[in-house]
SEPADO-659809 format. One line per 5 residues: number of its first residue (from 1); their letters; for each residue x, z, y of C-alpha. Coordinates in Angstrom, 1 decimal. Layout:
BEGIN
NUM = A = X/Z/Y; ...
END
This chain:
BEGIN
1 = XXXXX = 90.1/102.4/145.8; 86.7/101.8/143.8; 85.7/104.5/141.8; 87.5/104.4/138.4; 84.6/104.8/135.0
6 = XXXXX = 85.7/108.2/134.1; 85.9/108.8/131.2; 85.9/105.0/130.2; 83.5/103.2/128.8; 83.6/101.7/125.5
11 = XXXXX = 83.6/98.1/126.8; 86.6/99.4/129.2; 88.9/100.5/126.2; 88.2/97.9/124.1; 89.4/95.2/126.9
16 = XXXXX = 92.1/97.4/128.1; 93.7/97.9/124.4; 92.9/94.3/124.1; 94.9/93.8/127.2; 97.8/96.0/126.3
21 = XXXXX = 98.1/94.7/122.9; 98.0/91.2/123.6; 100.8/92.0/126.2; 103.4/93.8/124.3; 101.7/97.3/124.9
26 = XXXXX = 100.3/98.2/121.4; 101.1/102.1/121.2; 97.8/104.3/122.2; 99.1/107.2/124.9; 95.8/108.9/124.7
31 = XXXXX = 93.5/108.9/128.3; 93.5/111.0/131.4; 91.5/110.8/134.5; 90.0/107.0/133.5; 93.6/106.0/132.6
36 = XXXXX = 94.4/104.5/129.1; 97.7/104.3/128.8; 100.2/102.5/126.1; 103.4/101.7/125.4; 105.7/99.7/123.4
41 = XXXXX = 108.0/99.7/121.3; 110.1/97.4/122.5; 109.6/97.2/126.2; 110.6/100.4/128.1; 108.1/102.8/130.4
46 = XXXXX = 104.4/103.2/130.1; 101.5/101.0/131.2; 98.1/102.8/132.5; 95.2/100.4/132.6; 91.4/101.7/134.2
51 = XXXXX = 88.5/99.7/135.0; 85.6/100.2/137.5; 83.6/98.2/135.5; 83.4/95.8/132.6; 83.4/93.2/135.5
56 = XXXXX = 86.5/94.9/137.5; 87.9/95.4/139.3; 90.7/96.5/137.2; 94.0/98.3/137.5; 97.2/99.1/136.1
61 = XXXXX = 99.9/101.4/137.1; 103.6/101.3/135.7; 106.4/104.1/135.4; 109.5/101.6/135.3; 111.2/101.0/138.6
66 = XXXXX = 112.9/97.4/138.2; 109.3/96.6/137.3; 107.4/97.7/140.0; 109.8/96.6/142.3; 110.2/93.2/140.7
71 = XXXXX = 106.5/92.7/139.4; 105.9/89.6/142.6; 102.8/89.3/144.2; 99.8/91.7/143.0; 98.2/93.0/144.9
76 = XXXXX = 99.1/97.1/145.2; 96.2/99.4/145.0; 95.5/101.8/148.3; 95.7/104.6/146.0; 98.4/106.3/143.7
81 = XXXXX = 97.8/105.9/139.9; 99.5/107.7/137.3; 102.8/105.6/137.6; 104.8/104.5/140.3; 103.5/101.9/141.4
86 = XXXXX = 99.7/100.5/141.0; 98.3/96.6/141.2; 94.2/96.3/141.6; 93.0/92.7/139.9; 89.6/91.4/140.2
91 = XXXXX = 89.4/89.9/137.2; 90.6/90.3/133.5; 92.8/87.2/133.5; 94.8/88.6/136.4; 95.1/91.9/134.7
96 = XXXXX = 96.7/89.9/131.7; 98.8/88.1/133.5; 100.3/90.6/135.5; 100.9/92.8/132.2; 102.5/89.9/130.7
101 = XXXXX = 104.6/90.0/133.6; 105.3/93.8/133.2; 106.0/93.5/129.9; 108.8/90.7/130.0; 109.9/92.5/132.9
106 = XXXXX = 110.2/95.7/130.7; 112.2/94.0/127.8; 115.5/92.9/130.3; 115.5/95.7/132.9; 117.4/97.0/133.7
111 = XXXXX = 119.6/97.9/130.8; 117.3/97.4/127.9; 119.0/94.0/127.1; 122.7/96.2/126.8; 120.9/98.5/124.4
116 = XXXXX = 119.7/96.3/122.0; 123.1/94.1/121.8; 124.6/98.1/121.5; 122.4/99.0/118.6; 122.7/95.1/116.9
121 = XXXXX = 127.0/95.6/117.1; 127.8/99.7/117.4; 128.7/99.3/113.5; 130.0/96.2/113.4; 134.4/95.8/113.1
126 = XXXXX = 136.1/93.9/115.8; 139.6/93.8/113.8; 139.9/89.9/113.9; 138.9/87.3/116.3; 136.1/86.0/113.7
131 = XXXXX = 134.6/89.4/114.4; 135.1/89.3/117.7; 133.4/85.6/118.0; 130.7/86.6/116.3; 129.7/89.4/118.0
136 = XXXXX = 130.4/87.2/121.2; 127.4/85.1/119.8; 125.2/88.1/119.4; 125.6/89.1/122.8; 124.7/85.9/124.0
141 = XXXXX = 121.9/85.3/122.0; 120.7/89.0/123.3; 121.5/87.7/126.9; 119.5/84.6/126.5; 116.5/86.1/124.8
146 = XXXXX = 116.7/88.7/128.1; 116.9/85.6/130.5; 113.5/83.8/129.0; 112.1/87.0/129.9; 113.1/87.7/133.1
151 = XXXXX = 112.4/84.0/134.3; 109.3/83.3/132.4; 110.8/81.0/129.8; 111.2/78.4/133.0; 114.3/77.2/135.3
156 = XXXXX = 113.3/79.1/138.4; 114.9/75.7/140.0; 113.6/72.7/138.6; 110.6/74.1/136.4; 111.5/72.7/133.4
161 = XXXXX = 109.6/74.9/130.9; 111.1/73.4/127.5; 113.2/75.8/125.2; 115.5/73.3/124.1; 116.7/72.5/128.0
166 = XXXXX = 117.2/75.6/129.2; 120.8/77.3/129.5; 121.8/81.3/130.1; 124.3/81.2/132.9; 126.2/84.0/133.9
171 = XXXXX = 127.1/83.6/137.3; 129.9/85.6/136.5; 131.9/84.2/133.4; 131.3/86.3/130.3; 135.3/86.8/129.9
176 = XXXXX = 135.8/88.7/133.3; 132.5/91.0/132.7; 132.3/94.8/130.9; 129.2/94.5/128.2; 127.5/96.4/131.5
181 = XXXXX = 127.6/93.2/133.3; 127.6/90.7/130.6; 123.6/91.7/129.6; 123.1/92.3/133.1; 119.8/90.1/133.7
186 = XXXXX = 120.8/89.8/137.3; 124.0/88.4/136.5; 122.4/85.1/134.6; 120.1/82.2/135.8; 118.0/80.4/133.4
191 = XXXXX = 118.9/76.7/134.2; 118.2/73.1/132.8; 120.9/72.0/130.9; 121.8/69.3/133.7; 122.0/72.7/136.0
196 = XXXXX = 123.6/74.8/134.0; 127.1/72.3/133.0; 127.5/71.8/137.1; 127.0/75.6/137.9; 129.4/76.9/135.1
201 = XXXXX = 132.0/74.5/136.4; 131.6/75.6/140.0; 130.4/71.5/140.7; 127.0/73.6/142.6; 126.3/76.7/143.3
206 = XXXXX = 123.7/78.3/145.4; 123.3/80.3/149.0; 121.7/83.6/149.4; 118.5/81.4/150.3; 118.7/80.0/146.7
211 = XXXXX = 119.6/76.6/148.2; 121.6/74.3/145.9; 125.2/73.7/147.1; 127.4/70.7/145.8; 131.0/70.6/145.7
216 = XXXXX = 132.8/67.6/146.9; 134.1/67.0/142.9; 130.7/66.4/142.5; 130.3/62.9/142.5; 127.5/60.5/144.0
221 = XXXXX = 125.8/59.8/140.7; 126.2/63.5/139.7; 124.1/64.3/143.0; 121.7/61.9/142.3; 120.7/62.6/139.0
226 = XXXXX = 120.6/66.7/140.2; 118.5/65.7/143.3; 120.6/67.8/145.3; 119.2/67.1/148.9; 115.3/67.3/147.7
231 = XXXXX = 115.7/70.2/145.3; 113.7/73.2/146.3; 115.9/76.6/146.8; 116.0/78.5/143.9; 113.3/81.0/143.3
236 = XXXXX = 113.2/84.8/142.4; 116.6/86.0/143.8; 117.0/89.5/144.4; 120.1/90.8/145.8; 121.9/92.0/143.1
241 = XXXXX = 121.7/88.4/142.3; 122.8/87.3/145.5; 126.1/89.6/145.4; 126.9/87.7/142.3; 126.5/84.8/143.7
246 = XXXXX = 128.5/85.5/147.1; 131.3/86.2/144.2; 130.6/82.7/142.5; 130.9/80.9/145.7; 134.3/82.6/146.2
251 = XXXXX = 135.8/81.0/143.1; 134.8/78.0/143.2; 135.8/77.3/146.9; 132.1/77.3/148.8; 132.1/78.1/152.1
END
């Protein structure tokens, strides 16, 4: 790995803080060994940014273990940083995306999203089925909020990137589900509106490839307008999605 500027230069903090704090990272750790490192107070873990150079190549290393095994493509850096895992970008733009990344990352894994519903209801009463509805609603507002996160504010399936279309789907309904599973990130899909009325109904689902399957209720204009045989699979699966989904396939009959 190149040579880290140790201790860091001025121009090096500046665009590291600049970095962490546009990300979600606005808490100053303090430094050690070239690493600045920052934290949130939202977003769980630590982030350690170092530079080799005001012109890169840059680093950062993270402490959270859904993120560094979920983080995607960067690139991982030859050697160990202060975290668990470490990504080398060669420029500034890749550094902030990839902390954008951590961070959203950060705020629904893997039980961050169960904490805060926790701390929003621990004092509220359940006695009547008002109650109950509304902290129903709180929940799923928490579990929505978690699912833009996770999936970038985008339908993994179709790409459709505007709020207003998107749906949190639990692949496993809401009323057979402990809160556990409920805020469970890996237990939702964020899916186009279209999407999302044909999965919760069990019309499609989707293999462990992420490949759309139709039901034969769904009808020839339903098909259609989904674009079942020219949809691409669905993207960013892990397996604890997939076991959900071999569950989901169960009940509504897929083979």
């Amino acid at each position: 790995m190149t040579a880290l500027e140790n201790p860091p230069s001025f121009i090096i903090r500046t665009e590291a803080q600049k970095a962490a704090s546009d990300n979600g990272f606005r808490l100053e750790r303090g430094v050690e060994g070239g690493w600045l490192r920052y934290s949130s107070t939202t977003a769980w873990g630590s982030v350690w940014i170092a530079g080799a150079g005001p012109n890169g190549p840059w680093f950062a290393s993270v402490d959270h273990g859904g993120v560094a095994s979920e983080i995607g493509s960067f690139p991982s850096s030859p050697a160990a940083g202060p975290g668990i895992a470490t990504f080398v970008f060669e420029t500034l733009s890749q550094l902030y995306a990839a902390l954008d990344r951590i961070y959203r990352l950060a705020v629904s894994l893997p039980n961050a999203p169960l904490a805060r519903f926790q701390a929003k209801t621990t004092a509220l009463p359940r006695t009547t089925e008002a109650e109950r509805l509304m902290i129903q609603r709180i929940g799923q507002d928490v579990f929505r909020d978690a699912l833009m996160d996770y999936w970038g504010s985008r339908c993994p399936l179709t790409g459709i990137a505007d709020a207003e279309l998107l749906r949190a789907s639990h692949i496993e309904p809401w009323s057979e589900c402990t809160d556990e599973k409920r805020l469970d990130v890996h237990n939702g899909l964020l899916l186009s509106a279209l999407w999302d009325a044909a999965f919760d109904r069990g019309l499609v689902s989707f293999a462990d490839d992420g490949t759309p399957l139709a039901s034969p209720k769904l009808t020839g204009v339903a098909r259609a307008e989904l674009r079942i045989e020219t949809t691409t699979p669905l993207r960013g699966l892990r397996d604890e999605h997939r076991a959900n989904l071999v569950r989901h396939r169960a009940r509504h009959g897929f083979k």
